[in-house]
TORPA-4810 file (N, C-alpha, C, O; in nm, 3 decimals):
<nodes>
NODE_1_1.359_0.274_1.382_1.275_0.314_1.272_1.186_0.429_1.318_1.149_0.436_1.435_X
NODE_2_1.159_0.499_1.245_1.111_0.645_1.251_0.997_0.623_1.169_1.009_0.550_1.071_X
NODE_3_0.839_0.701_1.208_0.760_0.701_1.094_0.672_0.834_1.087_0.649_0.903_1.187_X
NODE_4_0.644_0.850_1.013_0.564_0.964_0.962_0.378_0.980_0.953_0.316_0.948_0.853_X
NODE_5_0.317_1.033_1.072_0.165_1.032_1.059_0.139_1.128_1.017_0.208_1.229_1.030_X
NODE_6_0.009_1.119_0.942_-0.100_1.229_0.895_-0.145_1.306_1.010_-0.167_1.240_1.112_X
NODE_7_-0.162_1.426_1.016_-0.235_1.501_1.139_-0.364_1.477_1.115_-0.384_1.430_1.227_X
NODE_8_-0.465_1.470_1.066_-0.547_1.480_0.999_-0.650_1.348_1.082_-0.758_1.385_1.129_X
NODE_9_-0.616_1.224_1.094_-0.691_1.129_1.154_-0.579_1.011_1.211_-0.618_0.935_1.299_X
NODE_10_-0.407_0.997_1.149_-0.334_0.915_1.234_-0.364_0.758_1.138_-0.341_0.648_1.189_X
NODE_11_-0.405_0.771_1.027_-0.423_0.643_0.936_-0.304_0.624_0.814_-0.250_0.516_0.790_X
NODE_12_-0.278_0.748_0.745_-0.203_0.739_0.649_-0.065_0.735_0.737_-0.051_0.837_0.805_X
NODE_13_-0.008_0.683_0.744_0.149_0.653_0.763_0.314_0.606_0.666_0.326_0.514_0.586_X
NODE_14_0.400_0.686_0.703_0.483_0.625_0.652_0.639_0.578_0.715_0.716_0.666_0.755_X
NODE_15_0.669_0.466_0.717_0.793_0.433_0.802_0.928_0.489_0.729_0.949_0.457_0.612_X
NODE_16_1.006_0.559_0.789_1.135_0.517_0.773_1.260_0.434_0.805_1.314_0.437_0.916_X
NODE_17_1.285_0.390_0.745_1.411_0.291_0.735_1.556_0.326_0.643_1.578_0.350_0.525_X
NODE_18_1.635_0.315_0.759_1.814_0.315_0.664_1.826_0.170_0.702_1.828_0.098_0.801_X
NODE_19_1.836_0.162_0.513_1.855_-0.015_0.462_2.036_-0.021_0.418_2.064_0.029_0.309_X
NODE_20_2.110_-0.059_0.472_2.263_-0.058_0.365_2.264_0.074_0.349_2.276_0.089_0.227_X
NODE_21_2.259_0.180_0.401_2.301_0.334_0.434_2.206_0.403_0.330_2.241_0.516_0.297_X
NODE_22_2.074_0.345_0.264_1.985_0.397_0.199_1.851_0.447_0.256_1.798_0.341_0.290_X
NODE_23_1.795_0.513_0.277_1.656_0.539_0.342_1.555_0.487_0.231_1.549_0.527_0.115_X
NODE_24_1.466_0.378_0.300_1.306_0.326_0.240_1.198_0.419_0.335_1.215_0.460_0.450_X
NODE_25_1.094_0.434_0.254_1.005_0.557_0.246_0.900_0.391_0.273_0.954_0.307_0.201_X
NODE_26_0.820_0.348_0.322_0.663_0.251_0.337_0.598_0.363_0.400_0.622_0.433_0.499_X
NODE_27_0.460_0.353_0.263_0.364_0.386_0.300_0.249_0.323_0.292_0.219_0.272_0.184_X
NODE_28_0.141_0.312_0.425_0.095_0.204_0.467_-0.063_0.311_0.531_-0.059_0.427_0.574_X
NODE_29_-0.167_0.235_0.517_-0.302_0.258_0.561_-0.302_0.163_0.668_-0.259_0.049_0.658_X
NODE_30_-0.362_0.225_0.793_-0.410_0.161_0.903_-0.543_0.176_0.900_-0.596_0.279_0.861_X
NODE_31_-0.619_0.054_0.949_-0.750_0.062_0.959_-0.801_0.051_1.097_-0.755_-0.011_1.192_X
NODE_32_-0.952_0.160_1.081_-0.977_0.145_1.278_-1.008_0.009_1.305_-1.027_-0.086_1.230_X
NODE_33_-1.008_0.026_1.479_-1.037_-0.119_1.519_-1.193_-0.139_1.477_-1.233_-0.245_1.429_X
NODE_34_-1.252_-0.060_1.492_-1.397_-0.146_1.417_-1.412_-0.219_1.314_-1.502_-0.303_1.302_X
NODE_35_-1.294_-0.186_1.203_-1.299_-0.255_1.093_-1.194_-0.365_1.100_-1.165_-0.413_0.990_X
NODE_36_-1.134_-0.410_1.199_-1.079_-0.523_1.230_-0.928_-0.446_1.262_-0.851_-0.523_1.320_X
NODE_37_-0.879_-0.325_1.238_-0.744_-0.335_1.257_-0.691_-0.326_1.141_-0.736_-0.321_1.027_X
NODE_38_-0.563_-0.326_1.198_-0.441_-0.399_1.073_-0.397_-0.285_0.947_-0.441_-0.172_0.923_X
NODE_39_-0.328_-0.338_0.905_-0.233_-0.209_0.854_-0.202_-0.302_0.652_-0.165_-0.416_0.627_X
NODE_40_-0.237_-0.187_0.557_-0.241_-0.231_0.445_-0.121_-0.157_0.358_-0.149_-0.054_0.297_X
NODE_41_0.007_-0.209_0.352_0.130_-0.120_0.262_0.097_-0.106_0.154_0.077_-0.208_0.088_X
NODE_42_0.075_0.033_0.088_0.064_0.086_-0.069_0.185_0.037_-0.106_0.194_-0.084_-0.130_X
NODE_43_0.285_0.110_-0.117_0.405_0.086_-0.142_0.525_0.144_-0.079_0.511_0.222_0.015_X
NODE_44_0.651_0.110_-0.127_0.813_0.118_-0.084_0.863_0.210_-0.200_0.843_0.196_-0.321_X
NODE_45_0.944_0.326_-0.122_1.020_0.421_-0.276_1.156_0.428_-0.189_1.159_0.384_-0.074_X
NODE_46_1.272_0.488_-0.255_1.370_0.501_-0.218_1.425_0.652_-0.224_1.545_0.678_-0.225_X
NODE_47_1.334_0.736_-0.229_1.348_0.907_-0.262_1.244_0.999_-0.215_1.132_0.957_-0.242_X
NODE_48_1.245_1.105_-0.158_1.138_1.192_-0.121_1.073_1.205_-0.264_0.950_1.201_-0.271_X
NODE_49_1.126_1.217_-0.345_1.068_1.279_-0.463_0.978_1.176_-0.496_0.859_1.195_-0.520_X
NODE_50_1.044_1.048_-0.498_0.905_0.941_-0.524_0.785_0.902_-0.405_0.684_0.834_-0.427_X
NODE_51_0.811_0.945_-0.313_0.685_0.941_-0.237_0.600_1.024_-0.257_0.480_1.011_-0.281_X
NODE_52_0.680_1.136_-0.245_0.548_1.284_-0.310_0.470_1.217_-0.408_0.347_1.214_-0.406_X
NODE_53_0.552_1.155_-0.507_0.448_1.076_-0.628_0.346_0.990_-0.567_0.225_0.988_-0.589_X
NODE_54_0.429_0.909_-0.471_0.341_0.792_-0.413_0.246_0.834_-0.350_0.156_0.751_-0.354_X
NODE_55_0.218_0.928_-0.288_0.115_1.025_-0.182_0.026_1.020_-0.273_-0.071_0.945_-0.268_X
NODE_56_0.062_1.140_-0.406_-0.006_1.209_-0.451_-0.128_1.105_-0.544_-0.243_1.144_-0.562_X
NODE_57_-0.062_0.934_-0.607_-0.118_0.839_-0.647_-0.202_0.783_-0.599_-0.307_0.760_-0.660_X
NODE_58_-0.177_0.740_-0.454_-0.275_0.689_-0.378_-0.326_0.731_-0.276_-0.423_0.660_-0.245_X
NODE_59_-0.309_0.814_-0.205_-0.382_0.892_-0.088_-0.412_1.045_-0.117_-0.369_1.116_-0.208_X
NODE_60_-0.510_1.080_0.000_-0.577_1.241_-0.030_-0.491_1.309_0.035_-0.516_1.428_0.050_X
NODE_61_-0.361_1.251_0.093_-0.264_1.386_0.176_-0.137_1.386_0.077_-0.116_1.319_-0.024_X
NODE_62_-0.062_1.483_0.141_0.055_1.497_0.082_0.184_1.511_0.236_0.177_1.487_0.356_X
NODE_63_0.266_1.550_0.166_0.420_1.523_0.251_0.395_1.642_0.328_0.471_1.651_0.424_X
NODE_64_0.277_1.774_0.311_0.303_1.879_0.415_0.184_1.851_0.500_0.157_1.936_0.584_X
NODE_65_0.086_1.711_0.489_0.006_1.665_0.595_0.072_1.599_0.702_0.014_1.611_0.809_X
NODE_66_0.197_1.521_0.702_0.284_1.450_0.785_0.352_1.498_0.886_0.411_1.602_0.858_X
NODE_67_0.367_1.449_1.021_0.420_1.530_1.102_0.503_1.347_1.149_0.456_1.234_1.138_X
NODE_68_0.674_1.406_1.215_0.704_1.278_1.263_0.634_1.248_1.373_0.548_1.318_1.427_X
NODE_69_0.691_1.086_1.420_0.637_1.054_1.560_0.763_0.944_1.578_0.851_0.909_1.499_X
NODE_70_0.734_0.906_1.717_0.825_0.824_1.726_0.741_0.653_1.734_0.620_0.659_1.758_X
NODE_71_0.789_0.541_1.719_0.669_0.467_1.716_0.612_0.414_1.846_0.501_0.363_1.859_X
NODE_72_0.721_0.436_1.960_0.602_0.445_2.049_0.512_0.528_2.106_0.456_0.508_2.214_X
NODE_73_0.491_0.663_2.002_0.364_0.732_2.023_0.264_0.689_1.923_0.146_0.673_1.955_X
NODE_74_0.302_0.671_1.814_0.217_0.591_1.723_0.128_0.494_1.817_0.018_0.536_1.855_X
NODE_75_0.167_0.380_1.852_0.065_0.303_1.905_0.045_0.159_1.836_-0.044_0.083_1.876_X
</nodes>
């Protein structure tokens, strides 16, 4: 699995996954450790085009704030 961070602070994230030869898009808020941690999923799309939506609905970045990572640089 492959995921996608914000440059910006490393909170907004999104995983990729090939499900049955389909790619799922999760996009998910991490919270710092001061505030306990832990990671909160907005939602699951099955299309770039619907994440752009999904970005644009619930978070202040978009798809040209994202840079990949691999997840063991994530952390």
């Amino acid at each position: 699995m492959r995921e996608w961070v914000c440059g910006c602070c490393g909170r907004w994230r999104v995983g990729v996954e090939l499900i049955r030869g389909r790619y799922r898009y999760r996009l998910s808020h991490r919270y710092r450790p001061e505030h306990g941690g832990g990671r909160n999923v907005l939602g699951e799309v099955g299309s770039v085009a619907e994440l752009t939506e999904l970005l644009a609905r619930r978070t202040p970045i978009g798809l040209a704030d994202l840079r990949e990572t691999d997840l063991r640089e994530a952390g």
